[in-house]
N, C-alpha and C positions, 0 to 999 in steps of 0.2 A: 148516497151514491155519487153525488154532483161532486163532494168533499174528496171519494176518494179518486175519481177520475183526475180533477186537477193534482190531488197530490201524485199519481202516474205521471201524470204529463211534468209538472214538475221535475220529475225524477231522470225522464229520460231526458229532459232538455237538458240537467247540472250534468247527465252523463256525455251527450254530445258537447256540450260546453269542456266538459275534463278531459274529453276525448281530442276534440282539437286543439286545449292549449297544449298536450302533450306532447301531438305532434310537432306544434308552434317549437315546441324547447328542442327536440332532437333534434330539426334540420340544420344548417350552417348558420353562423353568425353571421356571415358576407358569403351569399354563393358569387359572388361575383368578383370575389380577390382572387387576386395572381398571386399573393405574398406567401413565403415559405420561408417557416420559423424555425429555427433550431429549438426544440426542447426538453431538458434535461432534469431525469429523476435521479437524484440518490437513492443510491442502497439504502437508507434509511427511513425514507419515506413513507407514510403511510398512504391509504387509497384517498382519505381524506384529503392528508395532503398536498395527494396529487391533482385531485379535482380544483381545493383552490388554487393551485399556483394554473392549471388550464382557465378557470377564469380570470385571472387577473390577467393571463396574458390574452385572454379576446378569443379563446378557441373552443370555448361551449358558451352557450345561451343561460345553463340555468344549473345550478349547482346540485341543487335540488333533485331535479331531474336526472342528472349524469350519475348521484349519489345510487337511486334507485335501480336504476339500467341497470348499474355496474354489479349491482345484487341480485338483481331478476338473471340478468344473464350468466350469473354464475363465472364473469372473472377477473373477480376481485381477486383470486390469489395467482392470476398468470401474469400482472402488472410487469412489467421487464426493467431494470433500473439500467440506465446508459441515455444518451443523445438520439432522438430523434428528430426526424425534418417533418413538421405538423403545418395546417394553412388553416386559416378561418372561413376555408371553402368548403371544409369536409363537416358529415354530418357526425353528429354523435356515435354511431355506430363505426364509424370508417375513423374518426378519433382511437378509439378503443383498439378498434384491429390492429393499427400500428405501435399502442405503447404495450401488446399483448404478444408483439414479433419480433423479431429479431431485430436492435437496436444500430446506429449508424456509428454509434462506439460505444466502448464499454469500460464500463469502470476495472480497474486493475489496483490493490494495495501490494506497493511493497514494503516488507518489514525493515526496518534498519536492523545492520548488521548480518546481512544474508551474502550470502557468494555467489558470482551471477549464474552459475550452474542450476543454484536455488530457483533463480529467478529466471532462469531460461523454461524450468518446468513450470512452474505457476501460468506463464503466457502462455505456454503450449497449454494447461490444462483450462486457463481461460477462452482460448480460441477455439478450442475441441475442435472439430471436424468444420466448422463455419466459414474458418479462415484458410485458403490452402496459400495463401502466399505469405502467411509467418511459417519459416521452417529453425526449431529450436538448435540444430548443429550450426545454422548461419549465425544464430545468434551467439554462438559460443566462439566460435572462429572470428569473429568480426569484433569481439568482448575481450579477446587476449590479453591487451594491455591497458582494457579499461577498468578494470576491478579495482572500486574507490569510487568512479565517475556515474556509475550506474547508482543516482540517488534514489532513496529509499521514500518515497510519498506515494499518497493515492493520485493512478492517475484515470486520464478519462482519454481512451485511445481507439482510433478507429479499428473498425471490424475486419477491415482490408488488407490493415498494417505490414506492410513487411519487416523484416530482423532490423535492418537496414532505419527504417520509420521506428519503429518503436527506439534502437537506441540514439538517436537526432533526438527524439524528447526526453528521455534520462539524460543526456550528456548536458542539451541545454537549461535542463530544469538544477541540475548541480552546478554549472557555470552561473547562473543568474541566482542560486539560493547558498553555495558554499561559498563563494568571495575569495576563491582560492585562486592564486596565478601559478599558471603550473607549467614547465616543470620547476619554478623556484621554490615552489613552497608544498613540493613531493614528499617531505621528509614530516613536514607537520600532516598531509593527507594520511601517511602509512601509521604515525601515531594516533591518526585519529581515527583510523582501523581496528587498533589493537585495543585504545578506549571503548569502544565501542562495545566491544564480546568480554572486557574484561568489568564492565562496573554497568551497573545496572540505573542506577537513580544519576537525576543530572546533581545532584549533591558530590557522590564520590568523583564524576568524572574528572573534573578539575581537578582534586585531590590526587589520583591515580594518575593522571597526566603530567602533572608537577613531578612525581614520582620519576615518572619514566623519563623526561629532560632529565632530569637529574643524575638520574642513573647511565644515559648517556654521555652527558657532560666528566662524569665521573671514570667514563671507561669498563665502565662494569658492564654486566651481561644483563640481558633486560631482563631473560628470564619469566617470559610470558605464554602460557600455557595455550594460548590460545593459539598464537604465531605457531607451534606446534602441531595445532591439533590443525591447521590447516595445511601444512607442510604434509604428515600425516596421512588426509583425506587426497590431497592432490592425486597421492602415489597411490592409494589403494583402490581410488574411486576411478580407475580412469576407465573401467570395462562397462562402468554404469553411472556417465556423469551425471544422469537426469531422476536418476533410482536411488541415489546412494545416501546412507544414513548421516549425514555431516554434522560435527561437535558433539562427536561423542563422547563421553568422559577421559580423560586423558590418564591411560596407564604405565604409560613409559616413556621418558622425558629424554631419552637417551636413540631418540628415532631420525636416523639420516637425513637431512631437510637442508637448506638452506634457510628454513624457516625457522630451523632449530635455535631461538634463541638461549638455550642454555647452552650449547655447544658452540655457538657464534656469538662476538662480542658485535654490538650495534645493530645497526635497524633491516628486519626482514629486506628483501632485496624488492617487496612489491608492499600494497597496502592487503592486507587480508579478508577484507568481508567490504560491505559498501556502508559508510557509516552515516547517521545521520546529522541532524544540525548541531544536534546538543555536544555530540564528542566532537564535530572539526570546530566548534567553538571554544570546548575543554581543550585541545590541542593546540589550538591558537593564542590561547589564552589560560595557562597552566595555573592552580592556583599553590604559590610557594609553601610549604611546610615541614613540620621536622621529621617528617618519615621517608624513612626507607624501604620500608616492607606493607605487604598487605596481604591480606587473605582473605576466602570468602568463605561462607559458612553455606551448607546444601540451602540452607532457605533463603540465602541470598544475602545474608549480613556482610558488613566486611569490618576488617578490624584492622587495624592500623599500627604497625613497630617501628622507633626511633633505630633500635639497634637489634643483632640478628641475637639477643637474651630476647627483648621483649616479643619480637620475630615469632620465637621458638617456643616462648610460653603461650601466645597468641595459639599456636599450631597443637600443641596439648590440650589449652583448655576448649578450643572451640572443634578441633577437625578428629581429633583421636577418642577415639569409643572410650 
């Protein structure tokens, strides 16, 4: 009887002991700091993740503990990925509340090779209802003559942003990552548009770019399907710039545009889509070769002709049923 009393007593004291080191782990690191951290999940991240990079920066007590909460309480899968303002005065529970709400900016990917119309709806569908001071027509009216400048990378952008703020960080994120002086070097930006929706792999891009100096220097038509299909969408897309289906396969090469480069000898009058590193590097840096021609095959192949025989045989054996 004496054996099993102590073992009781025992029990309850490891439970008061477990009971307040757990407390010990939820409260603040420092209730007594002023300091306010910026910190920032990627989309990527896992909860794991997330907990160690909150303890190495000093914003929970026990890994361990924050691991468990985060599964007790069930939300582990509302985690929010963007910037938040965190302090190592908040307890574990008040940690969680903020990386579980609405973020102090948010991640945004743009694709290379989109038209800012693209990318005017993407931020509107990222801001949803959260932001009323991005309005996507500002952004399109204020983008008029930027189309090329609106670089293509992930960014990390306030929640608050205006048309106005969002493109200040594309314009300077392409000044500081494209090396382009512009407007001298507008001519190499608009080929490095057309590289972009025309060649897939950074293999061909040089290749295809070489191509297209070429073909300029030569006088000839460039003849690029893309400059087309964007000419094309301009005109048909204007009643639903933010809905509309853009780079759709190209059925009639013979479409009114000034983008028409089979109908217009030299370079579209704007760059076409916003390209990324790899094409205004291809267009910077053309790699020389003996082709004239190219083509692409639906899965994405491309083949390459000296002259408009090998051109045409290229166009039999790979693109005709």
């Amino acid at each position: 009887m004496k054996g099993i009393l102590i073992g009781l007593i025992l029990v309850v004291v490891a439970a008061l002991g477990g009971f307040w080191w757990w407390s010990q782990q939820i409260l603040p690191v420092d209730a007594a700091s002023q300091a306010k951290l910026a910190f920032v999940v990627s989309r990527d991240q896992t909860a794991s993740q997330i907990i160690q990079s909150l303890s190495g920066a000093g914003l929970i007590r026990s890994p361990l503990v924050a691991r468990i909460y985060l599964k007790i309480s069930g939300q582990e899968r509302k985690l929010q990925a963007g910037s938040f303002v965190l302090s190592p005065d908040m307890t574990l529970a008040q940690v969680y509340q903020v990386l579980t709400g609405p973020p102090a900016d948010v991640w945004v990917t743009i694709p290379e090779g989109w038209r800012r119309e693209q990318i005017a709806a993407r931020l509107q569908a990222t801001f949803g209802q959260t932001n009323q001071d991005f309005v996507a027509t500002d952004f399109l009216k204020a983008t008029a003559t930027l189309e090329g400048q609106l670089f293509p990378d992930t960014y990390l952008i306030p929640i608050s942003a205006t048309a106005e703020r969002v493109i200040q960080i594309m314009t300077a994120n392409f000044a500081a990552k494209a090396k382009l002086s512009l407007p001298a070097d507008s001519q190499t930006l608009i080929v490095a548009s057309l590289v972009e929706r025309e060649a897939l792999s950074d293999t061909d891009r040089p290749v295809i770019a070489g191509i297209l100096w070429k073909r300029l220097q030569a006088g000839w038509p460039l003849q690029v399907d893309a400059a087309v299909q964007y000419g094309r969408d301009s005109a048909i897309c204007k009643a639903a710039l933010l809905d509309c289906d853009y780079w759709k396969p190209l059925t009639d090469t013979k479409f009114a545009s000034p983008f028409n480069t089979y109908l217009h000898s030299g370079l579209p009058p704007a760059p076409i889509a916003n390209p990324g590193l790899s094409a205004i590097s291809a267009a910077a840096s053309p790699q020389t070769s003996p082709y004239w021609f190219y083509i692409h095959t639906p899965e994405g192949a491309v083949y390459y002709g000296r002259t408009v025989e090998e051109h045409n045989a290229n166009i039999d054996k790979y693109l005709l049923p």
